[in-house]
N, C-alpha and C positions, 0 to 999 in steps of 0.2 A: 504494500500500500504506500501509495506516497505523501508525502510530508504536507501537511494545507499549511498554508499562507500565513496563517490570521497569527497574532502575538501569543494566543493564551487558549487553553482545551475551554471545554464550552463550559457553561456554566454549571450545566447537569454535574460532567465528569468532574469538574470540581469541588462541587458541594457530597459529590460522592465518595470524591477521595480524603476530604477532611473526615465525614461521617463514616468511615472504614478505620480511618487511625483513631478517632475516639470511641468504636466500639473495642475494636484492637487494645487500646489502653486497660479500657472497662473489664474486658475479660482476664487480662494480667491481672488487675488487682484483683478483680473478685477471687481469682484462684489462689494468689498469694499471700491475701488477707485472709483466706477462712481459718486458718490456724488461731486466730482471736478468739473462735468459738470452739469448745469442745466439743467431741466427734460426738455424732447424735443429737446435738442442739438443734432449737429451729431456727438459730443462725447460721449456722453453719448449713445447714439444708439451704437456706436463702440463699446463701453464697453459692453453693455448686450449682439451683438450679438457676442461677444469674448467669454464672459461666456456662450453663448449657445453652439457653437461649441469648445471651449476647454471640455466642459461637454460631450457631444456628442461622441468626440474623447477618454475619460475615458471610456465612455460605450463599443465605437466595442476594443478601446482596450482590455479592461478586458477579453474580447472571448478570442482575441490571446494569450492573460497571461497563462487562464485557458485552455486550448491547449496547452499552451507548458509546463504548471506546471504536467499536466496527462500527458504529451509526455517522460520528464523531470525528473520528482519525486524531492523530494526535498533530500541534502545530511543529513546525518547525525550528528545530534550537539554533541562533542565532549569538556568536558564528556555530556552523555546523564542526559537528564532532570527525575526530577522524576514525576512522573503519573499527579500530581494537577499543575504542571507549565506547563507541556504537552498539559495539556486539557485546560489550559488559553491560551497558544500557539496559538494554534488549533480553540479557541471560537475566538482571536482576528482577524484571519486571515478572519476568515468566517464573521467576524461583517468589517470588511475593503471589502471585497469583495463583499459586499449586498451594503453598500456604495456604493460602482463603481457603481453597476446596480441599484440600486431602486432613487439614487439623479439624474442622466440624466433625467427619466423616469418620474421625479414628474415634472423637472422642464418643458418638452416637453409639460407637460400635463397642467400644470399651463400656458404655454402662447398660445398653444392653446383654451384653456377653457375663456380666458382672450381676447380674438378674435386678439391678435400680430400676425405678420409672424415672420418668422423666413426666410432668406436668406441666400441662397448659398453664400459663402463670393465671393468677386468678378466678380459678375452674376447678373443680375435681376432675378433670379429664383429662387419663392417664396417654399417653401419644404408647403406639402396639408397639413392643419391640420386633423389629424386624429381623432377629440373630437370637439362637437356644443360647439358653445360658452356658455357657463355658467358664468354668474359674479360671483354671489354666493359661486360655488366650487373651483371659480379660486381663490378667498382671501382665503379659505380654503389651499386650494394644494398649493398656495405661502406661508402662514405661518406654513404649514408643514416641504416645502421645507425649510425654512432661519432656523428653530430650530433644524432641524438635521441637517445642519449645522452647525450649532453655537454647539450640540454637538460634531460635529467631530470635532472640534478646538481639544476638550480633547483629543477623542481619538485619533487621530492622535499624537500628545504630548504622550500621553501614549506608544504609538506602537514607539517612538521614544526615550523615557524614558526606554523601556522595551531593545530597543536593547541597548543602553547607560549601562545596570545595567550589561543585560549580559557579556559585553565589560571587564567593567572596575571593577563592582563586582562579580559576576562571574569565569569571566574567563575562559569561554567559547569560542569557532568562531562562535556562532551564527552572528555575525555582521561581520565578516570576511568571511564567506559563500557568502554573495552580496555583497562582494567590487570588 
């Protein structure tokens, strides 16, 4: 696809990419706050099912993102990048983007497999597991889940390091494009 013209992604993809990084935030802390409450608490239940559906809401968002990024296009970085920072570009975006879908989808599976519900926030209604309980797979797909996590600390850091360089090293609108 090639590059449009205009200074800045549309308004959509921008309001979607702030709204990605503060559920993004939201789901850190809810995961790494619940230790404040002791296991079995109904704080501690808040908490995880906060991180389930903050998660949840990353995944059908990312559809709409990816919808409006192929609707969209992205604009052109000005000056243009050369070919190896391009395709770092390009590799980051696809490794943030597989985040958004494959972290919902482990953790889904992980508390399914783990025999949890998962509820509708302000409902009694339990969402079906789609996976037999498994003890076994579920300590698996939960220490899957927390260490790609615990990676994307970085790359997050980095994906925010990287627009920070172009800013102020640079000197580029790569980071003026999403404001």
């Amino acid at each position: 696809m090639n590059a449009i013209t205009r200074p800045r992604y549309t308004p959509v993809l921008r309001r979607l990419h702030w709204l990605t990084a503060i559920l993004i935030v939201l789901a850190y802390v809810l995961i790494e706050q619940r230790g404040i409450f002791p296991r079995g608490s109904g704080g501690r239940v808040a908490m995880m099912q906060g991180h389930f559906w903050v998660g949840i809401s990353i995944f059908l968002l990312v559809w709409v993102r990816l919808a409006a990024r192929v609707r969209g296009g992205a604009p052109a970085i000005t000056p243009p990048l050369d070919k190896i920072t391009g395709m770092a570009s390009k590799l980051m975006h696809l490794v943030l983007y597989a985040f958004f879908i494959v972290m919902p989808l482990l953790g889904l599976a992980t508390v399914w497999t783990d025999g949890k519900e998962i509820m509708i926030p302000f409902t009694s209604i339990v969402l079906p597991a789609l996976l037999p309980e498994n003890e076994e797979l579920a300590h698996q797909l939960e220490d899957l889940h927390g260490t790609i996590g615990e990676v994307f600390y970085w790359v997050i850091g980095a994906h925010v390091l990287a627009a920070l360089w172009h800013h102020f090293g640079r000197h580029d609108d790569t980071l003026k494009r999403m404001l």
